[in-house]
N, C-alpha and C positions, 0 to 999 in steps of 0.2 A: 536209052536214057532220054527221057523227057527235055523238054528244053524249056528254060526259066523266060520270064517276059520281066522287063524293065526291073523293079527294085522288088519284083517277089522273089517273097522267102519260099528259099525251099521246101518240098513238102515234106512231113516226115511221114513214117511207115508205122502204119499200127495205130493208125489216128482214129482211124475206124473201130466202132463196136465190136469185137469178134475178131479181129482181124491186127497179124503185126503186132509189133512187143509194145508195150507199154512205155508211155516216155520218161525219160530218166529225167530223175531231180536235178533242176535247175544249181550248174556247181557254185561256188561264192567269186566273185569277181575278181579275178587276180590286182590290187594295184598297180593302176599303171604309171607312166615316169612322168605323167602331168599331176599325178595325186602325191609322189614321191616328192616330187620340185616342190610343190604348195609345202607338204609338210616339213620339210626343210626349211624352206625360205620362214614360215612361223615359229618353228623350235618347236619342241615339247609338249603334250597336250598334259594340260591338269585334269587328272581327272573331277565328273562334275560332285561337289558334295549333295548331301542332304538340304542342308538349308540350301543351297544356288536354286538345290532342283522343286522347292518348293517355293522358291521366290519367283520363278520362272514361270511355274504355274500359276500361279499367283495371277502374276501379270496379265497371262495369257487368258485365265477366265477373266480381268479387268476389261482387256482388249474388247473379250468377244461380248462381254455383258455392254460396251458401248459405242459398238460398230466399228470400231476403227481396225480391226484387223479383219482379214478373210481366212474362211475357215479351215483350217489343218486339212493338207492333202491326206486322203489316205491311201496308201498303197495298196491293190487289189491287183492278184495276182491275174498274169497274162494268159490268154487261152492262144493257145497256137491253131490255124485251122490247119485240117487236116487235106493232104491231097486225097481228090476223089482218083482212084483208078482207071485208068481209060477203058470203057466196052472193050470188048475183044471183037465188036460188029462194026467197032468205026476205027478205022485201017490210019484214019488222021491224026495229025499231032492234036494232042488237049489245046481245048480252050486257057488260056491264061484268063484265071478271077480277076473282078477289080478288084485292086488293092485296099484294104481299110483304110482310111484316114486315122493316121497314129499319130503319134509323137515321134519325130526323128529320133531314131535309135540313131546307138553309139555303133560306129562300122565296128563290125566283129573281121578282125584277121584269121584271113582264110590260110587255113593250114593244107599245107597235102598231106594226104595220109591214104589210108587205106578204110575204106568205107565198113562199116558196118554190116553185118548181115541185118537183114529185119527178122526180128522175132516177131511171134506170131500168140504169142501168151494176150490173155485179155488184161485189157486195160482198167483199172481200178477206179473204183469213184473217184471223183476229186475231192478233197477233204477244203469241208470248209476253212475258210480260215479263221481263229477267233480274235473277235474283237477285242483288242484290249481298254480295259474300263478305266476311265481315268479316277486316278487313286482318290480315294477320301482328303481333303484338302481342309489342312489345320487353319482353321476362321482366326485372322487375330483381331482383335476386337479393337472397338476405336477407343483410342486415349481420353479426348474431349469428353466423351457419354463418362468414362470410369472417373476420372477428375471430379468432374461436376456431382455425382451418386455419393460419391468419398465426400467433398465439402459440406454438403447437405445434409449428410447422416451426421458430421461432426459439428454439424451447427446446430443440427436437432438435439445432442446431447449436451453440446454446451448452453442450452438454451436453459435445459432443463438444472441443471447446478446452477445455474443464474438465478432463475428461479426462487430455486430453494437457498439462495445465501440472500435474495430482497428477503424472503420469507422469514429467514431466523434473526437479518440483522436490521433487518429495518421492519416489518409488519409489526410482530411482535415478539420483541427482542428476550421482554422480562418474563415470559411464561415458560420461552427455550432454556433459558439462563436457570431460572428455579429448579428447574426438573432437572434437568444437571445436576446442578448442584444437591439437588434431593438423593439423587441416585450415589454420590460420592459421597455424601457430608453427613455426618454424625450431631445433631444436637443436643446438648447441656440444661438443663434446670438450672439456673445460676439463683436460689434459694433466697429470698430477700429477708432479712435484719427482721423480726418482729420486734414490734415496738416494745421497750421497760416499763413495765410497773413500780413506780415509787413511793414511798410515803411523804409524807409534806417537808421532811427531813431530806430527802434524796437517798433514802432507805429500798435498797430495791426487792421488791417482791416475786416478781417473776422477769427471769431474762431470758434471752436465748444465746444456748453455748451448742458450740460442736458437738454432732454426734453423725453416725454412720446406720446407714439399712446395712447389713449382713447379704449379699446373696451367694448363688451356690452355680456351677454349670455341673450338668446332671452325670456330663459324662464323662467325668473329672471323679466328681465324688460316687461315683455309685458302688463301685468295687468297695469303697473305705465308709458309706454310708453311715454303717452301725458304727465304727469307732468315732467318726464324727459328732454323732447325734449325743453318743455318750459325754462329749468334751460341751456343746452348746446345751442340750438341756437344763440342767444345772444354773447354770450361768445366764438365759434368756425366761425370763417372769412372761406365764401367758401363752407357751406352748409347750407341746410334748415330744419325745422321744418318737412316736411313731409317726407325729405330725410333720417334723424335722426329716425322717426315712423317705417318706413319700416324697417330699421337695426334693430332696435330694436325689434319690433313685427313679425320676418322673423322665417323661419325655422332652426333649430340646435342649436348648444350651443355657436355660437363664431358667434361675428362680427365685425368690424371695425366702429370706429365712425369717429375718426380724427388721422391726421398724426401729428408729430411734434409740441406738445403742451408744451407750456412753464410750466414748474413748479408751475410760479406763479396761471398762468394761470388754471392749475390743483388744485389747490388748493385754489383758489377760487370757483371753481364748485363744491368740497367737502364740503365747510362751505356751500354754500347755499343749498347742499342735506341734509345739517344734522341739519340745520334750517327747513327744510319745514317737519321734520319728527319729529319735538317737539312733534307739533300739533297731529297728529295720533298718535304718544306714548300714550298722553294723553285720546284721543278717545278711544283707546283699552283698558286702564286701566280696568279690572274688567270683561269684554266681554268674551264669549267662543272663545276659536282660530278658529273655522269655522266663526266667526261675525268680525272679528277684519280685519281693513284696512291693506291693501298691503305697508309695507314700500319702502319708493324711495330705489334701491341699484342696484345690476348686474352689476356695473359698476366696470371695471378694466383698467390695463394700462401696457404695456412695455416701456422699457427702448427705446428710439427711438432720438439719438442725434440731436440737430438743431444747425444749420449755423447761426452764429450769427455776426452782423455788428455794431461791438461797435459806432465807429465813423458817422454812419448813411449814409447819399447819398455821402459821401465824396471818391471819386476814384470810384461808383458805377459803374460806365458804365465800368471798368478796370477789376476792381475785381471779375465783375459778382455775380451769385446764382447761385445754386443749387437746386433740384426736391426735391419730398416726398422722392426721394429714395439713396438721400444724395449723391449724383449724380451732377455734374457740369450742368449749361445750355445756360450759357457766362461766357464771357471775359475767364479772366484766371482760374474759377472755371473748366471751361469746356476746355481750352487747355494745365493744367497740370493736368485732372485729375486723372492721373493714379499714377502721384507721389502722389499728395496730399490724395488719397483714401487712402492708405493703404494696408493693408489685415485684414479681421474681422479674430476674431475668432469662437471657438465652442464649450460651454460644455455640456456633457452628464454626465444627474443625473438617476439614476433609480426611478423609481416614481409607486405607488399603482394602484389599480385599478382607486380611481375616477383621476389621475394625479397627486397628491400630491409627493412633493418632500420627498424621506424617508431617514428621518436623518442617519448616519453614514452607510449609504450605500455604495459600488463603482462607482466612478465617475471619467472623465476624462474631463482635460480644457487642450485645443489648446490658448494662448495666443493669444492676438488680435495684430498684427504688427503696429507700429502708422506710417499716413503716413510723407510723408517728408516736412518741412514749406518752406516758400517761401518767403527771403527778396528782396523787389524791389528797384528801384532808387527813388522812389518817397519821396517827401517831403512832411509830411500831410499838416504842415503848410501853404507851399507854393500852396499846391492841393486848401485847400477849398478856400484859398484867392483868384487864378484863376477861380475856380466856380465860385465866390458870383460876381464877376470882369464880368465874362462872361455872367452871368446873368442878370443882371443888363443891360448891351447892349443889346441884343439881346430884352430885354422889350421894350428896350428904340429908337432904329428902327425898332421894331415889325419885326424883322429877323425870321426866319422859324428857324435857330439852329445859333451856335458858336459855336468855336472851339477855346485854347491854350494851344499851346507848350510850352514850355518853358525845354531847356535844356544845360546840361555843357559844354563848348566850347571842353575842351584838354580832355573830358571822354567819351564824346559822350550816359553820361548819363541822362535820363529824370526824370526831378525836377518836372513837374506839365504835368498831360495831362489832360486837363479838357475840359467839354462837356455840353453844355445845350441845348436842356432841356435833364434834367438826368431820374433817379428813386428811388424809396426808397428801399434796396432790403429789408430790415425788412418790408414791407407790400406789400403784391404780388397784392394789387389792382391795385397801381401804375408798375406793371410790364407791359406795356401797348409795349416799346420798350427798348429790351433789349442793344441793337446795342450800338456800341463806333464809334462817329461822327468822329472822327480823324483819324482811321484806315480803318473805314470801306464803307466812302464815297469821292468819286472822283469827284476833280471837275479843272477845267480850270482857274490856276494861277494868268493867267494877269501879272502886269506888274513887279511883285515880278520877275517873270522868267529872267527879263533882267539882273540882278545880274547874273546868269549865265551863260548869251550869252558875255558879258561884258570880264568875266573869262576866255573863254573860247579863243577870241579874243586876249586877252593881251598875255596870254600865250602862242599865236602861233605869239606874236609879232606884230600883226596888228592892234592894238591899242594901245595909253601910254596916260596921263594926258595931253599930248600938242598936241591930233590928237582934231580937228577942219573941220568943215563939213557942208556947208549950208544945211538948213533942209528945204523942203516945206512943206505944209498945208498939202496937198498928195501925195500917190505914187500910179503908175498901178503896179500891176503885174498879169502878165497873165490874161490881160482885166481885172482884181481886183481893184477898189480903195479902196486903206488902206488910214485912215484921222489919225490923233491924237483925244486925246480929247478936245480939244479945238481949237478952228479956227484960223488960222493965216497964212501972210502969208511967205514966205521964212524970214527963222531966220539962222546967225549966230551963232551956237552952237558949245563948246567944248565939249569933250566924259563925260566932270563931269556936264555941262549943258544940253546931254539927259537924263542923268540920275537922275539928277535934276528935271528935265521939265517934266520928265516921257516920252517922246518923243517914239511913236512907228514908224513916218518913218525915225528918223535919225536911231533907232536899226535897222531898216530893213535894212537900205543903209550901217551901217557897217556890220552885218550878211556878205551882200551877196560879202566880200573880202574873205571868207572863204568856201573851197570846203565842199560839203553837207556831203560826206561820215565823212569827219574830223567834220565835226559838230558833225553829229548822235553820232559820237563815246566820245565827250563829254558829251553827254548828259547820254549817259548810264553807263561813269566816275563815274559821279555826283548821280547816284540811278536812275534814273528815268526809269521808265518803267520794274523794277529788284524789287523784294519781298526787303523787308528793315530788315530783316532778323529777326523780333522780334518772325515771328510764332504765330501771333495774329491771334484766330479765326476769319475767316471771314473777314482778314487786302484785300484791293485792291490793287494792283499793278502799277492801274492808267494806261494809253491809253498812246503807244508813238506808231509811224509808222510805220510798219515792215520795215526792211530792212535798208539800206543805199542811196538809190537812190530815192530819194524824189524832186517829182516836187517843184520848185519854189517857187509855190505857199502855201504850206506846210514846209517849210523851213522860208520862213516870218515868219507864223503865229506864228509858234512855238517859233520863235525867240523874239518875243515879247508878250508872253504867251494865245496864243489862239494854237487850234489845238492839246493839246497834252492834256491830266488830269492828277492829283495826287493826295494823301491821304496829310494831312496836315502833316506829320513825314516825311515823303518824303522829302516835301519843306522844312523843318527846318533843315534837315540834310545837304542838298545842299548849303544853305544858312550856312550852321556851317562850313561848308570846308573852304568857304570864311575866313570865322572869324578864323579858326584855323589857318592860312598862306598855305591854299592850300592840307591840308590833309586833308580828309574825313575818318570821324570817324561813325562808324556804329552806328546807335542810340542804347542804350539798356533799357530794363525794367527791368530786371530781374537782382540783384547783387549777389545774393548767393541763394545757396538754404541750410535750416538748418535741421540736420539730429536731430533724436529723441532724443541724448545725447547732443544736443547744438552744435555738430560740425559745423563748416561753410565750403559748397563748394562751390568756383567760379563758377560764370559761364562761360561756355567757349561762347565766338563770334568770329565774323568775325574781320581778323586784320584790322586795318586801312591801308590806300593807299594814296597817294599822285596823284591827279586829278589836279590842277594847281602849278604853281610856285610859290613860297613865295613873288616876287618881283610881280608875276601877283597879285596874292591875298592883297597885300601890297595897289596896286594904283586902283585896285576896293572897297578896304574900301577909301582908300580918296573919289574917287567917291559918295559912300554914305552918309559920313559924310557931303555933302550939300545939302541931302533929308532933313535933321533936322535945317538945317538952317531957318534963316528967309523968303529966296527968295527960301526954297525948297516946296517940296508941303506936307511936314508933319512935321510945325514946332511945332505939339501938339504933337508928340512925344519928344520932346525933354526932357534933365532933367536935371536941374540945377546943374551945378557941374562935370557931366559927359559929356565925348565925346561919341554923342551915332552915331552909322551908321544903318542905314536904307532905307527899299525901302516900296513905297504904293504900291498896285495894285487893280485894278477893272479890273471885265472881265464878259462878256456873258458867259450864260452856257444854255445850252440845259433842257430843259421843257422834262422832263422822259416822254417817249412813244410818241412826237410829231417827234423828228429829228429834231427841229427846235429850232433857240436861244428864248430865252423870257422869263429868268431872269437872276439876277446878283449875284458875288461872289464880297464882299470887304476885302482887307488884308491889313497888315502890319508885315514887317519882317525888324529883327535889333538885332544890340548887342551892348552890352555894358562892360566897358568904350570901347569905340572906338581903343584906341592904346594900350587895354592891354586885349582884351575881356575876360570877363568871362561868359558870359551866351548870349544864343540866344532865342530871345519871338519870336513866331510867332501865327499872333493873325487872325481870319477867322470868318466873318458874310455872314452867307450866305442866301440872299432871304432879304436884309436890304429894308425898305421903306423909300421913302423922299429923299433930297440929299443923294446923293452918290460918295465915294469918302474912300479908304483908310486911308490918310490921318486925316481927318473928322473922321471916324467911328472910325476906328481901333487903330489910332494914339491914342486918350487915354486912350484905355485898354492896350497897350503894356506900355506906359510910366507909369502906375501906379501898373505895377506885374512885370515891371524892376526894379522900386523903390524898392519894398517890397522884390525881391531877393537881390537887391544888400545891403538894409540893414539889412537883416538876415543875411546876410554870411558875412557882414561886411568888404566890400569889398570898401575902401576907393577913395572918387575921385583923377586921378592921377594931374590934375590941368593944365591941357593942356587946352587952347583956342583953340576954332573955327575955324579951318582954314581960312584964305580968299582963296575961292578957283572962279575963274573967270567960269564964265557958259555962258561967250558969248565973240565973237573976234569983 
């Protein structure tokens, strides 16, 4: 046995390659009673968690990341060297190795025992040992950095509602607000008041009363369409059964049936829907709701005001209509419509999804402005009297129309302007013509005109009641034979004997004492050829000659009423100057207009002028005062009791689109009483058949709508006889 040197470790057997068993795994340290004592004296070990053991590490990469700890020993297993075998050539004890510089081992208690043989098996690699990787290690992140990331992103987004609340409540508040409300709120037509039509009475002509548009939702009525159509056909003037099907059986939820339906009218198509739906009530009775019949309904209605004509065709042609869209479309409906409309209004209700109005909601109403009424000069009474007057003629020589005036001597107001044939504006079938015959059609005077050539003469002095003038059968002028209407031949006539006689070549042969431009400029005195200033849609101005310098042969004519045209207001006002003493008073229609609280404002005209002399105008009514005579030529004007003055006339008028004369116009124009006049008729057949003749025609519709003004207004006869006045020398 070899012998050990100082603190060497024994050698073991088999250390060598080849040689000796291989050495046995290192057994696990038995605790000894200094590891026992420790773990005693601390008590009980906990075992380490999860989290301990990653806070641990933790640290420990903390440590090592900042130099303050030293690096984790790592255990690396011990090699034992192995003894070399002494030569079998050296007889000496072995050298003893130095020793390694170790670490002082723990003394191992030496056991006696009984040694080991040495095996002699080879000895195996030694296996590495593996490192163990230190584990993946959960990063916890710093608080500070997440705080600060978290404030910022919650600042960014409060930034942005900040934003957009400056945006909606302060930039621009009222554009946000409307659209809203746009999007929620339903708005109203609140339909304003059209102004009243009156007569100078407070007679009303045209008002506005309730009525309703009809509409329909399609998908309501389409299934019942045809029973529908059959209940409003009938009952709606202006459409049809298949017109009525379409609306009703069309696409969307809204449609229009009818405009402007009366109440009554409304509500009789209700009773007989809710009749015809007895029957199906009853059919359904007991049936599942998939078998059960479609009741009649869908049907709705707005508020939708109608023009209403109490008095019926009376003043129609004056008063005019109105459209579906409450809208003027003649007479005066249509040339004050801007007064009479108004201004609507507007209210906005907030309303649900399907439209429904939601109660105690916010809502806004724009009152509706009413518009302004309109009192005229008319007299109803005296109106339809001159209708029913006017009509009645006009049947009776199968005349194409008629015409009367009738107005106030010193007002220059009109009492009746009546027109036939007329219309009914309460049924738009009869709306065939809507025109007013008085204003709006020109025609060639005739012999009425000489009353103002007469006038016109006296006042320049060149006629008085004792000028005297043989008259022939005919006159040339300008190679022209002018005849009278009647054949004869030269006659001694005074100036109240052509006028009497109706005489066109004694007016011609006085005419032409007077230079043409002095004429003209009478004539345009007098209105003619000048707007009459009422502002009637559609009124004519009537044809006079341009200029001053008028041949001869146009100076005649006009002189004894051919050649020139006029509206029948025209002629009654020329003919009123007479009757006033020579002032001319502008006609008017309009007296007041009344504001919404009842106030009344004038209406402004044109002033009146003085166009002849009092003493001219004086000795042209005697003149006419022996039209109505016995020997004048319209003693069926006349009226018992009163002085009446007047003139006939008949005249050719031109055939529209020939240029050529080939038909006739007859009149009559007068006022009465004679020496105190109050009223001037001026009465128009035009297109009469069978004799003709002012006198004749016209003569008894002026003497019987003089009677009936002068005994409304009660206007007493002054009891003056007949002049004798001589009509021949």
């Amino acid at each position: 046995m070899t012998d050990r040197r100082g603190n060497e470790p024994p050698r073991k057997r088999g250390t060598e390659p080849g040689r000796g068993n291989p050495p046995r795994k290192a057994q696990p340290r038995r605790p000894s009673a200094t590891d026992s004592a420790r773990s005693a004296s601390q008590g009980p070990q906990r075992p380490e968690s999860t989290r301990d053991r990653l806070l641990r590490k933790a640290r420990e990469e903390q440590e090592r990341a900042n130099g303050t700890a030293s690096p984790r020993p790592v255990k690396r297993p011990v090699k034992k060297a192995a003894a070399k075998r002494p030569s079998s050539s050296t007889p000496t004890a072995r050298k003893q190795a130095p020793a390694k510089k170790t670490a002082a081992k723990r003394p191992v208690k030496k056991t006696a025992g009984k040694k080991r043989p040495p095996q002699n098996r080879p000895q195996p690699r030694p296996k590495k040992r593996k490192v163990r990787k230190t584990p993946r290690m959960l990063r916890l992140g710093r608080p500070a950095l997440r705080l600060r990331l978290t404030f910022g992103v919650m600042a960014f987004v409060l930034s942005l509602f900040a934003g957009r609340l400056v945006l909606l409540q302060g930039v621009d508040p009222d554009s946000y607000a409307a659209a809203a409300t746009k999007e929620n709120a339903r708005a109203y037509i609140l339909h304003a008041d059209r102004g009243t039509i009156e007569d100078r009475n407070g007679v009303e002509l045209a008002v506005t009363e309730d009525a309703v548009a009809i509409t329909a939702d399609p998908q309501q009525t389409k299934p019942v369409a045809q029973q529908l159509a059959a209940i409003l056909a009938p009952k709606l003037p202006g459409t049809t059964t298949a017109k009525l099907i379409a609306a009703m059986s069309g696409p969307g939820r809204f449609a229009y049936l009818a405009h402007q339906v009366s109440p009554t009218t409304w509500s009789a198509i209700q009773a007989e829907i809710k009749a015809a739906n007895v029957p199906i009530t009853k059919q359904n009775k007991g049936k599942p709701v998939e078998q059960q019949a479609k009741l009649l309904g869908g049907l709705y209605t707005e508020e939708e005001p109608i023009r209403s004509h109490p008095n019926g065709t009376i003043a129609a042609s004056l008063v005019g209509v109105t459209g579906g869209d409450g809208k003027g479309l003649s007479g005066l409906e249509y040339g004050l419509n801007d007064k009479l409309s108004g201004v609507d209004g507007k209210a906005v209700y907030e309303v649900d999804a399907r439209g429904n109005q939601i109660p105690n909601a916010n809502h806004t109403v724009q009152e509706p402005k009413p518009g302004v009424g309109v009192q005229l000069t008319l007299d109803t009474d005296l109106q339809f009297f001159a209708e029913k007057r006017i009509q009645q003629a006009v049947q009776q020589y199968k005349a194409s129309a008629g015409t009367v005036v009738v107005m106030d001597v010193k007002t220059g107001e009109l009492l009746a302007l009546a027109n036939y044939p007329s219309f009914d504006p309460n049924n738009k079938k009869t709306w065939t013509n809507l025109g007013n015959t008085a204003l709006d059609r020109s025609f060639e005077p005739g012999s009425v005109q000489k009353v103002v050539t007469m006038a016109a003469l006296a006042d320049a002095g060149l006629i008085n009641l004792d000028t005297k003038i043989p008259v022939p059968g005919t006159i040339e002028v300008q190679r022209r034979i002018i005849k009278d209407h009647w054949a004869h031949d030269t006659m001694n006539l005074t100036v109240s004997g052509i006028i009497a006689k109706s005489s066109n070549v004694g007016t011609i042969m006085l005419s032409h004492r007077m230079p043409i431009p002095q004429f003209v400029k009478y004539l345009h005195d007098f209105g003619f050829g000048e707007p009459t200033g009422l502002n009637f849609p559609g009124e004519t101005n009537g044809r006079l000659a341009p200029g001053d310098e008028w041949p001869e042969i146009t100076r005649s004519n006009v002189a004894f009423g051919q050649g020139l045209s006029v509206n029948a207001v025209q002629e009654a006002a020329a003919v009123n100057a007479v009757a006033n003493g020579g002032v001319y008073e502008p006609p008017k229609l309009i007296r007041n207009f009344v504001q919404a609280d009842g106030t009344l404002t004038p209406n402004q005209t044109a002033p009146s002028r003085r166009v002849v002399s009092e003493k001219a105008a004086k000795e042209v009514t005697t003149m006419m005062e022996s039209v109505t005579a016995k020997k004048g030529t319209a003693p069926q004007a006349a009226i018992d009791g009163y002085l009446v003055a007047g003139k006939t006339g008949t005249a050719q008028q031109v055939v529209p689109g020939t240029a050529k004369y080939g038909a006739w116009a007859t009149s009559f124009a007068g006022f009465a009483p004679a020496d105190n006049p109050r009223f001037v008729t001026y009465v128009v057949l035009h297109d009469p058949q069978g004799a003709r003749g002012g006198g004749l025609q016209g003569g008894p519709v002026f003497r019987d709508v003089m009677s009936y003004a002068l005994q409304k207004y009660v206007v007493p006869p002054t009891g003056a006889a007949q002049p004798s006045i001589p009509l021949t020398w």
